[in-house]
LOBA-79547 format. One line per field, with one value per residue: residue number from 1; residue in one letter; x, y, z of N, C-alpha, C in turn. Coordinates in steps of 0.02 Angstrom, whole numbers, plus 50000, padded with zeros to 5 digits. Each point is the difference from the previous one (the first is absolute). Layout:
N
n [NUM:...]
res [A:...]
neast [X:...]
nnorth [Y:...]
nup [Z:...]
caeast [X:...]
canorth [Y:...]
caup [Z:...]
ceast [X:...]
cnorth [Y:...]
cup [Z:...]
***
This chain:
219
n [1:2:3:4:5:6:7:8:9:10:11:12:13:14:15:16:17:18:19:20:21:22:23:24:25:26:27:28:29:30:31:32:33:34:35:36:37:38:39:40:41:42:43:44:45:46:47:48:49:50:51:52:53:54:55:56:57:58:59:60:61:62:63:64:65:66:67:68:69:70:71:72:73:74:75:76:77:78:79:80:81:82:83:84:85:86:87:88:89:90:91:92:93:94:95:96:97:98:99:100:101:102:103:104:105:106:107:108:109:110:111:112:113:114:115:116:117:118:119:120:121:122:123:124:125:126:127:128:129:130:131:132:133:134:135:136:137:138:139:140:141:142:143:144:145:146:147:148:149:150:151:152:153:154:155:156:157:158:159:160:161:162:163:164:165:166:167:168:169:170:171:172:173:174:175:176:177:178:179:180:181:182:183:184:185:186:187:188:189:190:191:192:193:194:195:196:197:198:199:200:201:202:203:204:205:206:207:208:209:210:211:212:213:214:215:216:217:218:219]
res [X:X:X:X:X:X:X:X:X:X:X:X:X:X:X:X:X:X:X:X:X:X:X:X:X:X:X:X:X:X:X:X:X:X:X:X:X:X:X:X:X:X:X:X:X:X:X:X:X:X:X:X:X:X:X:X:X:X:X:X:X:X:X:X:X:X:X:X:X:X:X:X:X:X:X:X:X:X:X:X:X:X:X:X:X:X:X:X:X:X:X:X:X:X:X:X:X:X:X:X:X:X:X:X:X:X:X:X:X:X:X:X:X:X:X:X:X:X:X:X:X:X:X:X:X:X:X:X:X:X:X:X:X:X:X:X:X:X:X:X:X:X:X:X:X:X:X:X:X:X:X:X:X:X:X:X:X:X:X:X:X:X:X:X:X:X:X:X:X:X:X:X:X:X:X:X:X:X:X:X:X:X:X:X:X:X:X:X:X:X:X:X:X:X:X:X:X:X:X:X:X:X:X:X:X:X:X:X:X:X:X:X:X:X:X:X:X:X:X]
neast [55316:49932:50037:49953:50060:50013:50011:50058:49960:50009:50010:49979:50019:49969:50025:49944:50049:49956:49969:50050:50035:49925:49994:50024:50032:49965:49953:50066:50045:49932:49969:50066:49999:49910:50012:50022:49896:50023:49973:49931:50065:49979:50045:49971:50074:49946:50039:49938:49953:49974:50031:50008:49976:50063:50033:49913:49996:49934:50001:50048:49993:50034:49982:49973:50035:50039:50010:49955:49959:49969:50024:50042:49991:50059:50004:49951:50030:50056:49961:49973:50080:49983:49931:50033:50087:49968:49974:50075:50025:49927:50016:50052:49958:49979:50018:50026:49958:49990:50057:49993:49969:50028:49942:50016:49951:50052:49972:50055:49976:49989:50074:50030:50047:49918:49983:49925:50043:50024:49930:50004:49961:50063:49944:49983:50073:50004:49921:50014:50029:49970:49941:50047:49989:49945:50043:49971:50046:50038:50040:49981:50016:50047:50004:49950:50036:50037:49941:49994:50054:50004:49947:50025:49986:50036:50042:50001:50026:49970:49998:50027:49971:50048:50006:50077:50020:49944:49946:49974:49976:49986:50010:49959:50045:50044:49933:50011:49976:49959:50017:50022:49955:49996:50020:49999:49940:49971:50041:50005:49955:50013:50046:49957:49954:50078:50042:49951:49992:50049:49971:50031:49911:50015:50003:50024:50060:49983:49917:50015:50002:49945:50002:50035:50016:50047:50018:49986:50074:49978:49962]
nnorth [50968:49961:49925:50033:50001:49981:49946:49988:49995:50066:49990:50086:49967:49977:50054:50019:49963:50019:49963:49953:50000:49999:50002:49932:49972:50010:49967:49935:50021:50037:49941:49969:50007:49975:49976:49987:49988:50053:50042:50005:49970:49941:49946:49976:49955:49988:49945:50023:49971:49967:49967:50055:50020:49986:49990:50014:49996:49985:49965:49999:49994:49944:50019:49976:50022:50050:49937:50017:49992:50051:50033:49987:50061:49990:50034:49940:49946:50025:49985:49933:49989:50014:49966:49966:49975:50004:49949:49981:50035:50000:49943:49971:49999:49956:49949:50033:49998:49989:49959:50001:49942:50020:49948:49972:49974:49955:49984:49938:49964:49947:49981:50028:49928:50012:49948:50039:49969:49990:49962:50010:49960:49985:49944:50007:49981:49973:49979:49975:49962:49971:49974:49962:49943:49988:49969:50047:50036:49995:50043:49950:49939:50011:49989:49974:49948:50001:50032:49944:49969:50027:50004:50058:49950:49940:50057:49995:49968:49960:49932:50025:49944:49973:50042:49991:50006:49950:50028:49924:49949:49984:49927:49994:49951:50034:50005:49943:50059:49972:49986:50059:50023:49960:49991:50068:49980:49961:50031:50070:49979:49993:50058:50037:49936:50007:49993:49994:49960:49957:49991:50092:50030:49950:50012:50035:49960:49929:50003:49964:49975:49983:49987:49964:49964:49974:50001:49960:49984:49965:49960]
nup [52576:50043:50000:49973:49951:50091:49964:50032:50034:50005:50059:50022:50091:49987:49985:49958:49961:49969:50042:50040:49951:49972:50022:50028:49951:49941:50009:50058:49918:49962:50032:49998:49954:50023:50051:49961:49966:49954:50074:49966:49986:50044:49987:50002:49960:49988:49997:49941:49958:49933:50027:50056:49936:49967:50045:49990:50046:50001:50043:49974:50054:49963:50035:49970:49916:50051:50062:49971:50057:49953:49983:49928:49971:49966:49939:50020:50029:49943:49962:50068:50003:49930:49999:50030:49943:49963:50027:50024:49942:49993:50048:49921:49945:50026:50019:49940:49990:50082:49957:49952:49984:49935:49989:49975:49968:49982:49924:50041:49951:49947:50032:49977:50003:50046:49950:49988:49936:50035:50024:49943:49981:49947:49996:50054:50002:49936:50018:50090:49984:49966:50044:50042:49931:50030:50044:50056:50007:50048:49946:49898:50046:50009:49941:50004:50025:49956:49931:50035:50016:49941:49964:49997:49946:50040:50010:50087:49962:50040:50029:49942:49941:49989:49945:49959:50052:50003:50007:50009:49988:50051:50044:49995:50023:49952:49983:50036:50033:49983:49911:49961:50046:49966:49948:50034:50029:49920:49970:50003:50011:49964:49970:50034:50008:49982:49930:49959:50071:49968:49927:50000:50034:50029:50077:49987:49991:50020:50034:50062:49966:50024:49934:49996:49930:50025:49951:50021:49995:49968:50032]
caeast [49933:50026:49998:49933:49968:50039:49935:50015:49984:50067:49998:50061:49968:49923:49983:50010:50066:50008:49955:50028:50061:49991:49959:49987:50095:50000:49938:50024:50042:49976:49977:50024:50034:49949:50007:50047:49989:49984:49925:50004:50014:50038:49978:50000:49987:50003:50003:49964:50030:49957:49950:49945:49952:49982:50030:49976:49931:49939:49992:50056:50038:49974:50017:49986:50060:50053:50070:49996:49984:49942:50026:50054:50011:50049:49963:49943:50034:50039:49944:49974:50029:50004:49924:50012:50009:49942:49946:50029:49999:49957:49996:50065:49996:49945:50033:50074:49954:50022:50058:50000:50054:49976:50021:50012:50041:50011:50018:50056:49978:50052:50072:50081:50012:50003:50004:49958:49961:50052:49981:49935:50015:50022:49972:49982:50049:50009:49968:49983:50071:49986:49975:50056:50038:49931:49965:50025:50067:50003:50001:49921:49950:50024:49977:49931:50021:50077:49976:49931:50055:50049:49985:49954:49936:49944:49979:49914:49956:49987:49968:50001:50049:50047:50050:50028:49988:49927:49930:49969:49920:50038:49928:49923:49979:50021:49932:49987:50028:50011:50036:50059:50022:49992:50046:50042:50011:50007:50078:50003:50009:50066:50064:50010:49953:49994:50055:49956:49997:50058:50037:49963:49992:49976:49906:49927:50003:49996:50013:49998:49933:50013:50006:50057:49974:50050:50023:50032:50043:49963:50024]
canorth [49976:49939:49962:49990:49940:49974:49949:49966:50048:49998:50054:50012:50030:49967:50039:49977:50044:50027:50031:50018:50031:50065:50047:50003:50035:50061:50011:50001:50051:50053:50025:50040:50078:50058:50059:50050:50025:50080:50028:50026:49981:49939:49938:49924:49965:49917:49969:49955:49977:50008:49919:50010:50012:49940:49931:50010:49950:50052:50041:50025:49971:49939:49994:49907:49951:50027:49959:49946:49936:49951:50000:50061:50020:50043:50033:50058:50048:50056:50069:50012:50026:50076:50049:50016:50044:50047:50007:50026:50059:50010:50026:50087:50037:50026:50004:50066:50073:50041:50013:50025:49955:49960:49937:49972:49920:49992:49960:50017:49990:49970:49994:49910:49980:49963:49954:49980:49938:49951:49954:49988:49976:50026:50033:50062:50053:50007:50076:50072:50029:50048:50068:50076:50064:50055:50022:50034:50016:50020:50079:50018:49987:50075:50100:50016:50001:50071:50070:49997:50013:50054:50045:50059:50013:49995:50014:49996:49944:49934:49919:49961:49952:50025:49928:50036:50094:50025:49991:49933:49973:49950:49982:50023:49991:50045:50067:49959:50005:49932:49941:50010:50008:49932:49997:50054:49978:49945:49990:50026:49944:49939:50007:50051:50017:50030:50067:50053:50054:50018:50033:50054:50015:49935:50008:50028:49953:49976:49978:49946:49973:49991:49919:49981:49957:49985:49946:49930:49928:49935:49978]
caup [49981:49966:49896:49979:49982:50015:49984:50101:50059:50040:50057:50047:50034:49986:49956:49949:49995:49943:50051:50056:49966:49959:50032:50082:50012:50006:50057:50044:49994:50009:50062:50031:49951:49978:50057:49978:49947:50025:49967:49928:49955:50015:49948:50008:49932:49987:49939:50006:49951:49951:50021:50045:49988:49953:50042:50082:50027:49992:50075:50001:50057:50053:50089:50018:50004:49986:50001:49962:50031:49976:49905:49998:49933:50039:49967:50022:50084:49987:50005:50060:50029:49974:50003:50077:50029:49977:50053:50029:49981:50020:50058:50059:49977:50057:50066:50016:49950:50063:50012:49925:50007:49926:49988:49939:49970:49942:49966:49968:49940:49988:50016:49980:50072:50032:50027:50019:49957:49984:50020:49950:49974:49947:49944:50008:50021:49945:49986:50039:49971:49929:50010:50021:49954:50024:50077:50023:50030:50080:50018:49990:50054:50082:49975:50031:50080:50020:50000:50049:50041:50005:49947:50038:49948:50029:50089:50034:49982:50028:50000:49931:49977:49935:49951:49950:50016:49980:50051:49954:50053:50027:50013:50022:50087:50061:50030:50046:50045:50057:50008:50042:50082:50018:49991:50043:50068:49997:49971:50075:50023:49984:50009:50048:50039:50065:50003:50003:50049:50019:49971:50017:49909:49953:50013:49948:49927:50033:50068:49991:49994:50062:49993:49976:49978:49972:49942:50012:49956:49973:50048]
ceast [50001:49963:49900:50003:50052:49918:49967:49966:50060:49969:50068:49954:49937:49973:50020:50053:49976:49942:50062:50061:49972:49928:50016:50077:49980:49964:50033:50052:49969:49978:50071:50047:49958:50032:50076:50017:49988:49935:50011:50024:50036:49940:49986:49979:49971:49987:49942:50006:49925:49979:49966:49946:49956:49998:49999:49943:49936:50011:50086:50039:49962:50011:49994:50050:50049:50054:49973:49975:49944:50004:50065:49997:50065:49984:49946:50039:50036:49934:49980:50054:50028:49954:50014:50028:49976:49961:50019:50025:49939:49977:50040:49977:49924:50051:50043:49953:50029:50065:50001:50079:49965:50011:49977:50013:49992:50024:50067:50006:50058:50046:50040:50036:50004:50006:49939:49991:50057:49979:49955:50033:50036:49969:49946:50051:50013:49955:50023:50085:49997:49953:50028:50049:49951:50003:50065:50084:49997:49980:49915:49950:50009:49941:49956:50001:50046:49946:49940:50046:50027:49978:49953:49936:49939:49981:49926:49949:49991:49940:49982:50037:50033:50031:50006:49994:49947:49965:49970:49935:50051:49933:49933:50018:50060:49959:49967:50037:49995:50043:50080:50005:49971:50075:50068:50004:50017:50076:50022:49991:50052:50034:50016:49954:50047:50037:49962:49990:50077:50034:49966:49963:49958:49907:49961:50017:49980:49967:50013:49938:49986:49988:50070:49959:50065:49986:50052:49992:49926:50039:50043]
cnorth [49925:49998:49969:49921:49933:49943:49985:50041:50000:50043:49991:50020:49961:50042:49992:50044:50074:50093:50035:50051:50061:50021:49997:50055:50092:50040:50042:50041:50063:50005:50017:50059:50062:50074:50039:50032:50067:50003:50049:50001:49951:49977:49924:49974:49914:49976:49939:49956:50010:49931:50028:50013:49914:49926:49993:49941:50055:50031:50052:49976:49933:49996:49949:49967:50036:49964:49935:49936:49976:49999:50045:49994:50044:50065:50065:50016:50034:50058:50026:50046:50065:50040:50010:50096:50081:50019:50039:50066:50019:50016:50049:50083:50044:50013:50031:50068:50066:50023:50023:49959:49966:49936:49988:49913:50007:49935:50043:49978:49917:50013:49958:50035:49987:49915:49969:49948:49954:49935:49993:49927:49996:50027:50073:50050:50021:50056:50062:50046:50049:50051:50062:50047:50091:50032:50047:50002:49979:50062:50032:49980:50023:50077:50011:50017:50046:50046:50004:50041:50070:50064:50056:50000:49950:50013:50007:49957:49931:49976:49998:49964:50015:49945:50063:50076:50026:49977:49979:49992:49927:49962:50021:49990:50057:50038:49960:50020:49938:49955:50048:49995:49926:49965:50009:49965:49925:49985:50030:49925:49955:50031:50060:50004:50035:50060:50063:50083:50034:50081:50049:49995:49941:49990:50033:49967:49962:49981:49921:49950:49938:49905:49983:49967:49981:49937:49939:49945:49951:49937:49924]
cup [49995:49945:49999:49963:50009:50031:50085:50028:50057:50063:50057:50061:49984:49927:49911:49960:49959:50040:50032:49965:49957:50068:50088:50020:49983:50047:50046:50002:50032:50065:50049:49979:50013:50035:49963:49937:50024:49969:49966:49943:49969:49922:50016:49922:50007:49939:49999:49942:49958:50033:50031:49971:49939:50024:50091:50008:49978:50070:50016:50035:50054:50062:50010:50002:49973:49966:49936:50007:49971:49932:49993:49925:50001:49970:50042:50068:49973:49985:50047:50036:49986:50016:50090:50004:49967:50039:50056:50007:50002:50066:50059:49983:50052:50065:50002:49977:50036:49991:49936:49971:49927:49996:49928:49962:49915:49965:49963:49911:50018:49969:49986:50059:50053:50025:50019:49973:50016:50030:49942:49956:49955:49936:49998:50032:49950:49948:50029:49977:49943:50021:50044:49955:49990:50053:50023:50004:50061:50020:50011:50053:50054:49981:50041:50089:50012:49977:50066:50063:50011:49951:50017:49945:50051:50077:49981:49946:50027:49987:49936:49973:49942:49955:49962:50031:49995:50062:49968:50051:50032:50004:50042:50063:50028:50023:50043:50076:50067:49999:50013:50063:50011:49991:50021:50068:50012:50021:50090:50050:49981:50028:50050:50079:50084:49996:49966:50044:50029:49965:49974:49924:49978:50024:49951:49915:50021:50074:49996:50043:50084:49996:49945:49926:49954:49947:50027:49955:50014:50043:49945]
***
């Protein structure tokens, strides 16, 4: 995951880091794994986060300014890049229906140890320390993704969001079926406009779209 509150706008590829490592990488994992999910009772887990719903733009997703070129809150792009991949589970959850293929996202809760804070200033490393004497285990923030994964209590349940082993309300725009398959083709364009057709399975996740709109470095 990257670091939300790393102050720099950082990009890889022209792409804004936090966009490109929590949603374009997983994106591009699944599109080529899809074809060797078993139908019917295959799983797809994503990890979304609680920013997606608290730490978003009003419109959810800036197309405008993915890479950051016209403003960067680092903050709201870690929301932006969670409510992606929600969105995302959203749209697998149409485009596999045929295959009976459960998709699923979730707020893993906050966690000690990742590392997400280690660019904070000291004096606020200093709160966020004490408040991990609260926060999750490792073990406690896996629970939800390992019972989404593997637990016969939730077969044949999909495109709902989760936190704590529970079915919660995520944000209003996952019932936005435009902006997922907006989103969906947006990204498809970056990182697959040609291997798409290569790989079995992936045409109906996925078509690809017949204009490119790639994210490019700031001159």
């Amino acid at each position: 995951m990257a670091d939300p509150h790393c102050v720099a706008l950082l990009r890889r590829y022209g792409t804004e880091l936090q966009f490109l490592v929590n949603h374009i990488g997983h994106f591009f994992l699944i599109n080529q794994l899809v074809h060797l999910v078993r139908n019917g009772s295959g799983r797809i887990v994503l990890v979304a986060s609680r920013a997606s719903i608290t730490d978003v733009p009003p419109q959810g997703i800036m197309f405008d300014n993915l890479n950051g070129h016209r403003s960067y809150k680092p903050l709201q792009f870690f929301g932006q890049s969670k409510l992606a991949v929600a969105l995302y589970a959203k749209e697998l959850l149409h485009r596999l229906r045929a295959r009976r293929i459960a998709v699923n996202s979730l707020h893993p809760g906050a966690t000690r140890g990742t590392g997400l804070y280690r660019n904070f200033a000291m004096s606020k490393r200093m709160a966020i320390l004490a408040a991990q004497l609260f926060a999750k285990s490792t073990s406690q923030g896996a629970a939800t993704q390992v019972f989404l994964a593997g637990s016969p209590q939730v077969a044949g349940i999909t495109g709902e969001y989760w936190s704590n082993g529970q079915i919660v309300s995520g944000n209003p725009l996952l019932s936005d079926r435009d902006l997922s398959m907006s989103i969906t083709t947006f990204v498809l364009a970056i990182v697959t406009p040609a291997e798409a057709a290569k790989v079995e399975g992936t045409r109906e996740l996925m078509p690809v779209p017949s204009e490119a709109h790639a994210i490019r470095e700031d001159a």
